[in-house]
Every structure is written in structure tokens, then in C-alpha cells.
C-alpha positions in Angstrom: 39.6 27.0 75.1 36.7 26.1 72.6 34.0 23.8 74.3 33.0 20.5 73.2 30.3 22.1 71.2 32.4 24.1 69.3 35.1 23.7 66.8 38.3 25.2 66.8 39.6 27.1 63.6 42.8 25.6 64.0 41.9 21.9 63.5 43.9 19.5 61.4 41.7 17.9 57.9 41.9 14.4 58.1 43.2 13.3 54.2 41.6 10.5 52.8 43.4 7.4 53.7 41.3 5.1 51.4 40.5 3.5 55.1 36.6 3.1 53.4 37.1 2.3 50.1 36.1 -1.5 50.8 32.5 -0.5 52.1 30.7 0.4 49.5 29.0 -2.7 48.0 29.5 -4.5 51.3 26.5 -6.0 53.2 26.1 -5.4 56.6 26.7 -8.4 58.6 24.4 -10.3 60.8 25.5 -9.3 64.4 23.1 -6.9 66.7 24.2 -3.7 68.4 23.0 -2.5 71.8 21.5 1.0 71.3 20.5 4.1 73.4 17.0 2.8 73.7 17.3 0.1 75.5 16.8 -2.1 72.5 19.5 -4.5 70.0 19.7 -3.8 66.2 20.0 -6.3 63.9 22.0 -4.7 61.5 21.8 -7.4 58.4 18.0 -6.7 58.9 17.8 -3.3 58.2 15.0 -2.4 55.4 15.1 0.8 53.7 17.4 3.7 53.4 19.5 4.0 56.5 22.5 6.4 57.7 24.8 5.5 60.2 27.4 7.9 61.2 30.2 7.0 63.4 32.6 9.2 65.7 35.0 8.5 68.1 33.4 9.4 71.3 31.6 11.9 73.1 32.5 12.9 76.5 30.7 14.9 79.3 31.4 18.7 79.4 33.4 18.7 82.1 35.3 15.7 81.4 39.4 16.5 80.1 39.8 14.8 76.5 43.1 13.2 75.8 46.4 15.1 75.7 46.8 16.2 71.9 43.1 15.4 71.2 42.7 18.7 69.3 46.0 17.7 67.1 44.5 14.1 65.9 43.3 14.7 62.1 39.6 14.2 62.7 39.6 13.1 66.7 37.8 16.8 67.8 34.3 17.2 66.8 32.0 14.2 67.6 29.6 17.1 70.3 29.3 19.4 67.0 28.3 16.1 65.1 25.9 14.9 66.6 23.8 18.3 67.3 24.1 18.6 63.6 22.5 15.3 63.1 19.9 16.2 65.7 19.4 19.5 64.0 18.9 17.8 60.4 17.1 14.8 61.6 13.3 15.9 60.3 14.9 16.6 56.7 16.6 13.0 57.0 13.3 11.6 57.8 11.4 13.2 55.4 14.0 11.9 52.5 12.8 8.2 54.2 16.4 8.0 56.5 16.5 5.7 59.8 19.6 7.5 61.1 21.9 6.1 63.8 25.2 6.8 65.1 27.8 5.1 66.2 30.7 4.6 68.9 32.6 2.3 70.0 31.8 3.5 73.8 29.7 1.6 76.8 25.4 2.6 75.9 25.4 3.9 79.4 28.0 6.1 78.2 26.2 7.3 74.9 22.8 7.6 76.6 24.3 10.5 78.9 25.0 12.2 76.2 21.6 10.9 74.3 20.2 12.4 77.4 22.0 15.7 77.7 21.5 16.8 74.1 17.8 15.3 73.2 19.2 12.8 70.5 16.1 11.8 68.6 17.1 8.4 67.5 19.3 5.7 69.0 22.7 5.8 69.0 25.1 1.9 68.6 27.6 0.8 70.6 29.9 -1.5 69.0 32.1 -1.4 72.4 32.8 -5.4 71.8 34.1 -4.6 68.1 31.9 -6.8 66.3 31.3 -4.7 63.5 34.2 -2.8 63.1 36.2 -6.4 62.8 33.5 -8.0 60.1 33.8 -4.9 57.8 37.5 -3.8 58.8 36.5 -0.4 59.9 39.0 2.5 60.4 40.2 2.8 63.9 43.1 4.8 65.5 44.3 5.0 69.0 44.5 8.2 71.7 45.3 7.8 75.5 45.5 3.9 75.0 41.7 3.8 74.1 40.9 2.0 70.0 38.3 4.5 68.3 36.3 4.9 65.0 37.7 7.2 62.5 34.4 9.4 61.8 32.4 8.8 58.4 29.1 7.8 57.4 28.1 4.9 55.9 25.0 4.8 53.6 22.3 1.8 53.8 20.4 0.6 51.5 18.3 -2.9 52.5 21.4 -3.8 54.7 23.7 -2.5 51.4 26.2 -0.1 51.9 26.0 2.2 49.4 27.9 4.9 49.6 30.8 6.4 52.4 31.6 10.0 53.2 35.0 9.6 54.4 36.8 11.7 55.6 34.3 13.9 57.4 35.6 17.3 57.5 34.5 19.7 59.7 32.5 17.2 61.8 29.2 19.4 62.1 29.3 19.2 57.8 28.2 15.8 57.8 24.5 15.7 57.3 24.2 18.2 54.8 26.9 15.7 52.2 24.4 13.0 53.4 21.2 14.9 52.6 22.6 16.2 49.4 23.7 12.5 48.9 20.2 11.3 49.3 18.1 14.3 47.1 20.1 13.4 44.3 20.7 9.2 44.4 18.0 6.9 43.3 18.3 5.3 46.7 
């Protein structure tokens, strides 16, 4: 058995759906987020460039994932994820990035693992589906719990910009973004 921090070679790739395709060009709307520190985010507020990654859900290491989890095109991976945000956040920041992620999971929830793993910026909880109803985000379903599909979503001044959907392995995800933002006119 792989831990959560690792990702098996075996995993299924997630095809592209076309579950995003109706982001880009889309404003965010104006509904706040509870986040990991404490604080709400107005999303429609948002200046500047901003990332914001979503992912199922993380879960504690000694916590049992779903039966078939590892089976689910895209499910396994959210742990890998979000170290490799972590990991990438200075070169984020440094191309002007506010980078958040996002779950559909309680903030108590998310802040254990904000905790456990040093995150260095806030992670959303959208746990009361406001903005995965406004902007129709991609959702499946594993042991009777409704998740986010994982991508990343690209801000611009509230202005989604650009989506890398499907994200594929899960640990790849900032490097498309940084590569995304060294080349755009963002």
C-alpha cells in the first residue's frame, strides 16, 4: 500500500470530459468562502493574478479512503497536490500568484491538514456549494459524499482565465500553472 503522500503507478488518467470548458471567460461570482485562516474570501473581489486549485479531499493518514478510491479517474492524489503547491509556492509568488485551494470539506477539516503539512496560504471550503452551483463546477460522488473533480482555475481581477483540467498526475499541477503564467500576458 502507497501512502497518502504517494502516488501509485497504477492510477487511472482522468480524460477530459469538457466538465470546464464553460470557465474560462467566466467571472467569479460574489459569494465569500470560509478559509483556513480564520478569515472569509470574497471571491468577486479578488485583484490580481490568482490560482485556485481544487481537489476532492484530503484525509488524515491514518484515516481508510473510500472502497475503490484508487480506481476513480482522478479521486487519489489530493496529499501529493497540495505538498506540490506548498513546494512551488515562492515561484508562484514571485510570478505575482495569490494561490488558494479548494475543497468542498468542513475548514476544521482542511486546517488539520493545513496544520500537519505547513500549507502556506489558506485553503476554501465551499462545503455549502455556493460556488460550485454559480459556475456549475465538476463534481462526482464516492462513498455517498459529492466532491470536486481536481483542476485549476486561473484568476485574473476576478476573471477566469484559463483551466487545467484534467489534472493528471495530481503532484503535476503547479508546474502547468507556472509555465502557464511565465508565458501569458497575465
Amino acid at each position: 500500500m502507497v501512502g497518502f503522500d504517494k502516488l501509485p503507478d497504477n492510477l487511472p488518467k482522468p480524460i477530459d470530459d469538457g466538465a470546464t470548458s464553460h470557465l474560462p471567460g467566466q467571472r467569479l461570482p460574489a459569494i465569500c468562502l470560509p478559509s483556513t485562516d480564520g478569515l472569509e474570501v470574497e471571491l468577486a473581489g479578488l485583484k490580481g493574478k490568482v490560482v485556485i486549485y481544487c481537489y476532492p479531499k484530503t484525509s488524515k493518514p491514518d484515516e481508510v479512503m473510500p472502497e475503490g478510491w484508487d480506481q476513480i479517474p482522478g479521486a487519489r492524489g489530493c496529499t501529493p497536490q497540495n505538498y506540490s503547491y506548498r513546494d512551488h509556492y515562492k515561484e508562484l509568488q514571485q510570478l505575482g500568484a495569490q494561490v488558494f485551494g479548494l475543497s468542498m470539506q468542513a475548514t476544521d477539516e482542511q486546517k488539520e491538514m493545513v496544520d500537519r503539512v505547513k500549507m502556506p496560504f489558506p485553503i476554501l471550503s465551499d462545503k455549502e456549494m455556493k460556488l460550485t452551483k454559480a459556475l456549475k463546477l465538476p463534481t462526482f460522488v464516492a462513498a455517498d459524499m459529492l466532491l470536486l473533480k481536481r483542476f485549476t482555475m486561473i484568476i485574473k481581477n476576478a476573471e477566469i482565465k484559463a483551466v487545467h483540467y484534467p489534472v493528471f498526475p495530481s503532484d503535476s499541477d503547479p508546474k502547468w500553472v507556472i509555465g502557464y503564467l511565465s508565458k501569458s500576458n497575465l
